[in-house]
N, C-alpha and C positions, 0 to 999 in steps of 0.2 A: 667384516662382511655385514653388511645390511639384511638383518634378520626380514625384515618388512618388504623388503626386496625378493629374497632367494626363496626364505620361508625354511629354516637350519630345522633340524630335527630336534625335538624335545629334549632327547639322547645328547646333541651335542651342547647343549646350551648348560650341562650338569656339570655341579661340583660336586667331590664329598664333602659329608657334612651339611650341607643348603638345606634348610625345610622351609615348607611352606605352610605347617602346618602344630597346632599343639592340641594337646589331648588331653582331657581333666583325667587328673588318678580314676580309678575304678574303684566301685561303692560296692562291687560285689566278690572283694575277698579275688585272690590267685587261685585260678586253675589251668593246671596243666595237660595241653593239647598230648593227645594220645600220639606215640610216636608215627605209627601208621601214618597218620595226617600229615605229618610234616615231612617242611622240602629239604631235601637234602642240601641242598643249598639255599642262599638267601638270592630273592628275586632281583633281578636286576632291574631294580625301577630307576628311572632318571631322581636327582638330587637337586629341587630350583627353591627358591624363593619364591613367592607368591606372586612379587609383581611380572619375574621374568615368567609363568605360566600364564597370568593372566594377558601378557602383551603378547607371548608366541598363539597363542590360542586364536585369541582378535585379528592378529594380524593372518593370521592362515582365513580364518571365516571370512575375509575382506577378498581371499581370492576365490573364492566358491562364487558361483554366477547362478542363480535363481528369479523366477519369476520378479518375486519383490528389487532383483537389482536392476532389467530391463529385458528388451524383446526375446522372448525366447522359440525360435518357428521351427522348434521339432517336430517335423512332421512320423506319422502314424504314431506317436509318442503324445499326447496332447498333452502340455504342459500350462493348461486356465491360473488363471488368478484365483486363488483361494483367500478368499477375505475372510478378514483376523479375525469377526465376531466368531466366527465357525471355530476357531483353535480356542477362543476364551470359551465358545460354551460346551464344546469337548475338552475341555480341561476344570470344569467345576468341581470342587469336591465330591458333591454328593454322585458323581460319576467316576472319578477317580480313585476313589475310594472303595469301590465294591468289591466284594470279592463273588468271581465267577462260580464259586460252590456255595453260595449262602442262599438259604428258603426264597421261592418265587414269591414268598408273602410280604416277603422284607424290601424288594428291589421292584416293585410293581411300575417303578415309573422308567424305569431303565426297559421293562421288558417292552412296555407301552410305546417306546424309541422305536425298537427293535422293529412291531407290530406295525405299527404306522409305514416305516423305511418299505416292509415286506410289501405294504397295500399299496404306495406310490410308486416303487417300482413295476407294480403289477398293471397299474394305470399306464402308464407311460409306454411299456413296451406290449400292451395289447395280450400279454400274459394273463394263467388262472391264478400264481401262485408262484412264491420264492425263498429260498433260502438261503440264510446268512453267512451259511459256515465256510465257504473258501474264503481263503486270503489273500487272492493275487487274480490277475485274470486268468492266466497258464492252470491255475488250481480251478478255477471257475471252469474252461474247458474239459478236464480231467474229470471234474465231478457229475459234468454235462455228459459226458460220452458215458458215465457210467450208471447215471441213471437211464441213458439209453438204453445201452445193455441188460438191463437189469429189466426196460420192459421187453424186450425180445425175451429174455430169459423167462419172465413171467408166461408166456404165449407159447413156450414150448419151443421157440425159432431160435434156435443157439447158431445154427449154421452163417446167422448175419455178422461177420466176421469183417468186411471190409467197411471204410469210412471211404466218399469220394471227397478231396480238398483239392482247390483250385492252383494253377501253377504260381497265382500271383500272392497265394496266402501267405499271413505270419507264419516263420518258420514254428511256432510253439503249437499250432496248430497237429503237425504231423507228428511231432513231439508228442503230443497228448495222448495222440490215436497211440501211438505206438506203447506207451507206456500201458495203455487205459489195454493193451493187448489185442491192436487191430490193425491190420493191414490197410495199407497207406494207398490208393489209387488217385492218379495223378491227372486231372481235366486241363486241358489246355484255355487258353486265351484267345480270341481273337485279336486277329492287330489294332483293335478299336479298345483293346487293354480290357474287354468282358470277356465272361465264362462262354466259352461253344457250344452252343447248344446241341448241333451234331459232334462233336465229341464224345461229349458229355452221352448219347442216346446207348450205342455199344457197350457203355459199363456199368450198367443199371442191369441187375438181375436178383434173384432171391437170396442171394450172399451178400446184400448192401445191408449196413445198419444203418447207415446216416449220409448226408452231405453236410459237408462243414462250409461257410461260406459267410464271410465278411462282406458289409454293404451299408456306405460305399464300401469299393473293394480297395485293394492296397495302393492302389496309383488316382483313389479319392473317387473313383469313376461308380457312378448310380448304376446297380445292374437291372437293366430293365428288362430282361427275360425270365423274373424271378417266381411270376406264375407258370410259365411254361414251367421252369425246372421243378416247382416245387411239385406241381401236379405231376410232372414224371418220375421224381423219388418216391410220393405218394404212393403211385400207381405199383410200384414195386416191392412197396410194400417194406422201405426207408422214412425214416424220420431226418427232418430239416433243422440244423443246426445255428443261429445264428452268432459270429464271433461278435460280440459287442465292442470290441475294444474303437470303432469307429463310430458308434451311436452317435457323436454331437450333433454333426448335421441334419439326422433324422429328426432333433427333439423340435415338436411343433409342426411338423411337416408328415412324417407316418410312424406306423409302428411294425415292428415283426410281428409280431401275433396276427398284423390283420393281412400281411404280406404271405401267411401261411406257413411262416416258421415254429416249429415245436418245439424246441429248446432254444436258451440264449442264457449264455455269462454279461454282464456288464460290470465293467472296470470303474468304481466308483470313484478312483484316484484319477483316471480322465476324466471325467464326461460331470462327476460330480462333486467339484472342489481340492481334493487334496493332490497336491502336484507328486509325482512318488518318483521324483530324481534321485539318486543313489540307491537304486535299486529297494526304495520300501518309503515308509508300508502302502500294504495295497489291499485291495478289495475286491472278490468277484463274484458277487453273489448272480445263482442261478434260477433260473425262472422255467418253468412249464404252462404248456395249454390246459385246458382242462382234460379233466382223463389220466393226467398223469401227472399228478397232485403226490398220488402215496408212493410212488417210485424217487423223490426227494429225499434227503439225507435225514435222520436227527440226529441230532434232537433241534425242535423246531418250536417258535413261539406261537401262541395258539390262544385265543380269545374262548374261555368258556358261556357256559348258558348264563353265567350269572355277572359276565360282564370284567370277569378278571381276568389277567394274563398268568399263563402258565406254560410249562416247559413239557412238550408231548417228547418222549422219547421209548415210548414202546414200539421195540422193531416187529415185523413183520418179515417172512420168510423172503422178500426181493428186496429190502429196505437196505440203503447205503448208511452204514455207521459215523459216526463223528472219528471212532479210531481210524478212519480209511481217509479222510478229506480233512480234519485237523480237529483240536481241541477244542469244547464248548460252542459258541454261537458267533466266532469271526472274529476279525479283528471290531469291537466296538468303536475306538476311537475315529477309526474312519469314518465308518459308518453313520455316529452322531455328524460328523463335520457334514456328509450327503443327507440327511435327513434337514440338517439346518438349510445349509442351500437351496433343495426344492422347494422348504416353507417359504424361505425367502422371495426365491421369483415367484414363485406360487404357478396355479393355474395358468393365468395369462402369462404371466413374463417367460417362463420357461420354452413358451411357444417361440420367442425371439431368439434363442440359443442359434437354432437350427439354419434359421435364414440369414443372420447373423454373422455366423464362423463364413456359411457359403461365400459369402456377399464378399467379407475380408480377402479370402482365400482365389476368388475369380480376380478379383482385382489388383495383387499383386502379381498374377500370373499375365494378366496382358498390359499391365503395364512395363515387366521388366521380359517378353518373348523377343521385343528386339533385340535382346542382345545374349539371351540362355533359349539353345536349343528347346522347343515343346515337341514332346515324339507324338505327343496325344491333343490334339487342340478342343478337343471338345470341353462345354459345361464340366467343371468340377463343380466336387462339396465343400467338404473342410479342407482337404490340401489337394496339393497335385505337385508334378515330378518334371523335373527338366534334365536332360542328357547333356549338364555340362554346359560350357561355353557356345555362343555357337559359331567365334570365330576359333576353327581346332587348330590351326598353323601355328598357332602361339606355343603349344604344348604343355600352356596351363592346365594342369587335371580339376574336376571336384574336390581332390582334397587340398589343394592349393588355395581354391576360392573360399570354404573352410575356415582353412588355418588365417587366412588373411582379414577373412571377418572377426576376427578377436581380435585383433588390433586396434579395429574402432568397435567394440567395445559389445558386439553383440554376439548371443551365442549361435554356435552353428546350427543349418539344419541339419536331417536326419542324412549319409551321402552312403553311398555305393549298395542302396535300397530303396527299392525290391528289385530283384534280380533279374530285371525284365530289361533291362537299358544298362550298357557301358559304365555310365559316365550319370547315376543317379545322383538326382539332389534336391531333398522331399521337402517341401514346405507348409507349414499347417501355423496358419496367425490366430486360432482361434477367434471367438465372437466378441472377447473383452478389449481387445488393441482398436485404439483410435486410429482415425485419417494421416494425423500427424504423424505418430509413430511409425506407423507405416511406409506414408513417403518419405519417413527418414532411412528406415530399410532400405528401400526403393534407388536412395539418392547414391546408398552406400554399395548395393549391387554394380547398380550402374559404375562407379565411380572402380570398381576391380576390376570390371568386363574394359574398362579403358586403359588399366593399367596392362593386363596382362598383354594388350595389345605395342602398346608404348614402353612399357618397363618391364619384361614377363619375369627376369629373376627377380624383382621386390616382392611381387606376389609366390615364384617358388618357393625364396627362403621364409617366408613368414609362419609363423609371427614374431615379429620383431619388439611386442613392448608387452610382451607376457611373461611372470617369472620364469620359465623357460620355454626353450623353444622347441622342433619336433624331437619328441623321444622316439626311442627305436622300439614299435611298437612289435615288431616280431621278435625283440627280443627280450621284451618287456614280457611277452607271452609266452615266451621257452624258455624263460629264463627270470620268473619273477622274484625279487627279493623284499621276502615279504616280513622279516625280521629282522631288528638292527642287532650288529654287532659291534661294540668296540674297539677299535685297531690302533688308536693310540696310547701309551701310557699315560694315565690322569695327571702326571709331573710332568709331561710334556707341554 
């Protein structure tokens, strides 16, 4: 069997006996591991050679598809080009090497990272003020709704118990409220794929803590009644929530804070540098208007009179702990890679992000509408959403078009999301893909929408030149085997 091919399990590739590995004697004398400690049995680790690990290893990494190997148009996933100088200089020693409990006397330049990240964020999205400490965006929400809370709670208004979220939002949105322990109220769409403003008027009352609301929203679309709404959560005496995880569009073009929004997470593994496929790492630091500065989490980095950074962590009676939203001051590595970046484009260049992803994202959308359904024709942002083929007699689904896009050699986008359309299938080119690439996209859509029409089973059964082909994903889900066992005798 073609290892390089299939991609054999570590496990099967073992002898006994095989190492890959030697050990110098030890210089410090035998001791013996306390029984307690030990496993009743010896671990079942695989048994190779060095070279057969280092080639199964290689040859598996060769089937992972990442930015660095070609287009990637996940859409509401942004998945930017994170250029390597940001990993060399999140990876320097005198950063790697800190340790998160040692004197703020010691690590002044790391904190000064930290300080700077907090104030460009603060620029950017028209915020008074932000904190480091979530790790993901979902954690960034959570920590957003809880400093909500937490100012209702200061004011004596406990009774604001409901969040309103939009039908077309991230599902982690309603997630959060409900964790964060609030009741979920659900605002419709209009067919123009925005928030309803008459909806929306009937569930405004003094039980609101907040509106959650992503912008663009989930199907890329700018919500332009964002004054109206915000003025009527205002008025109710709710605070406005913005979900970041769509920022790109916005950079250079507006901010929330001047939109009216009081809180907002930004996903720093979107919007600034680190791509967080396979689920990490990630980053979501949260930001407030002024006014609600001291309802943020610590411990928090803080510039003294005297010009030095330091770690403020003395709570106050509404104050959100680090034991409740996570450990120390966030994931830093992220963080360094989004501080380099901003430095990077700077002032001016970051203002092109926004106009940028738009420009990419409109243009693959009317270039390839003759042949993929558009439920929503209007201006998009960074991505937008087609319903599928739009010849349906074929009986090619989105997940056919898909799976048939691996074949020539790109990853898919985002499909059967958001929940608003049959037959979704989300695309977001970001600002960094050239004309080229694009119309190589473009040539390759095109070239399925002709298939499924002329050959519809090549496109069903696909993919046909991937180490394998469709797995049975429901029962890949009920049924996962997540540890190897071995079923042959090793004489065998």
């Amino acid at each position: 069997m073609n290892n390089k091919l299939y991609g054999n399990l570590i496990f099967e590739l073992s002898h006994p006996g095989r190492k890959g590995y030697s050990l110098p004697k030890s210089r410090f004398g035998h001791y013996e591991i306390p029984s307690g400690l030990k496993r009743e049995a010896d671990a079942e680790l695989p048994e190779c050679d060095e070279m057969t690990v280092v080639r199964h290893y290689t040859n598996l990494s060769e089937n992972n598809f990442g930015v660095d190997n070609g287009f990637y148009p996940l859409g509401s996933c942004t998945m930017k080009y994170n250029p390597g100088i940001n990993e060399e200089i999140a990876s320097l020693p005198d950063f790697v090497n800190l340790h998160p409990l040692q004197p703020a006397e010691t690590c002044q330049g790391a904190l000064e990272a930290y300080y700077e990240l907090q104030q460009a964020l603060a620029e950017i999205s028209g915020l008074s003020e932000f904190t480091l400490n979530p790790c993901a965006g979902a954690h960034g929400e959570l920590t957003g709704l809880m400093t909500i809370r937490s100012y209702h709670k200061s004011r004596g208004d406990e009774k604001r118990t409901k969040v309103i979220i939009p039908d077309s939002a991230h599902g982690t949105n309603p997630a959060s409220a409900a964790v964060c322990g609030l009741e979920v109220v659900e605002v419709k769409s209009t067919p123009e794929g925005l928030v309803d403003v008459e909806d929306l008027k009937p569930l405004l009352g003094d039980d609101i803590a907040a509106m959650m609301m992503t912008n663009p929203n989930t199907l890329g679309l700018f919500e332009k009644e964002i004054p109206e709404i915000a003025q009527l959560v205002h008025g109710c005496g709710g605070l406005m929530y913005y979900d970041g995880a769509n920022l790109n569009p916005m950079l250079g073009a507006c901010r929330p804070g001047d939109m009216g929004f009081d809180v907002m997470h930004i996903n720093l593994h979107k919007t600034f540098s680190t791509p967080h496929g396979g689920g990490g790492p990630g980053s979501g630091p949260v930001g407030v208007r002024k006014g609600l500065e001291e309802f943020l989490p610590k411990p928090r980095v803080i510039k003294d009179k005297d010009g030095k950074f330091v770690i403020e962590n003395n709570l106050e009676e509404y104050d959100i702990h680090q034991n409740h939203i996570g450990a120390f001051l966030g994931n830093f590595n992220v963080e360094l890679k989004a501080l380099a970046y901003i430095l990077t484009l700077g002032r001016e260049n970051i203002k092109l992000v926004g106009p940028l992803s738009t420009l990419n994202a409109n243009y693959i959308k009317e270039v390839l509408k003759d042949a993929y359904e558009l439920p929503i024709p209007s201006l998009c942002k960074h991505e937008f959403v087609f319903n599928g083929l739009k010849d349906k007699s074929t009986g090619v689904t989105t997940m056919d078009v898909a799976k048939r896009l691996l074949d020539y050699g790109y990853h898919a986008p985002t499909i059967y999301f958001p929940l608003l359309f049959h037959e979704s299938l989300m695309i977001e080119p970001t600002e960094n893909e050239s004309k080229d690439t694009i119309d190589k996209f473009c040539d390759v859509m095109h070239k399925i929408a002709r298939e499924a029409t002329e050959d519809p089973e090549c496109v069903k059964s696909a993919p046909h030149h991937t180490p394998i082909s469709r797995a049975d994903d429901v029962l890949a889900a009920k049924n996962p085997i997540v540890t190897y066992k071995q079923l042959v005798n090793d004489k065998d």
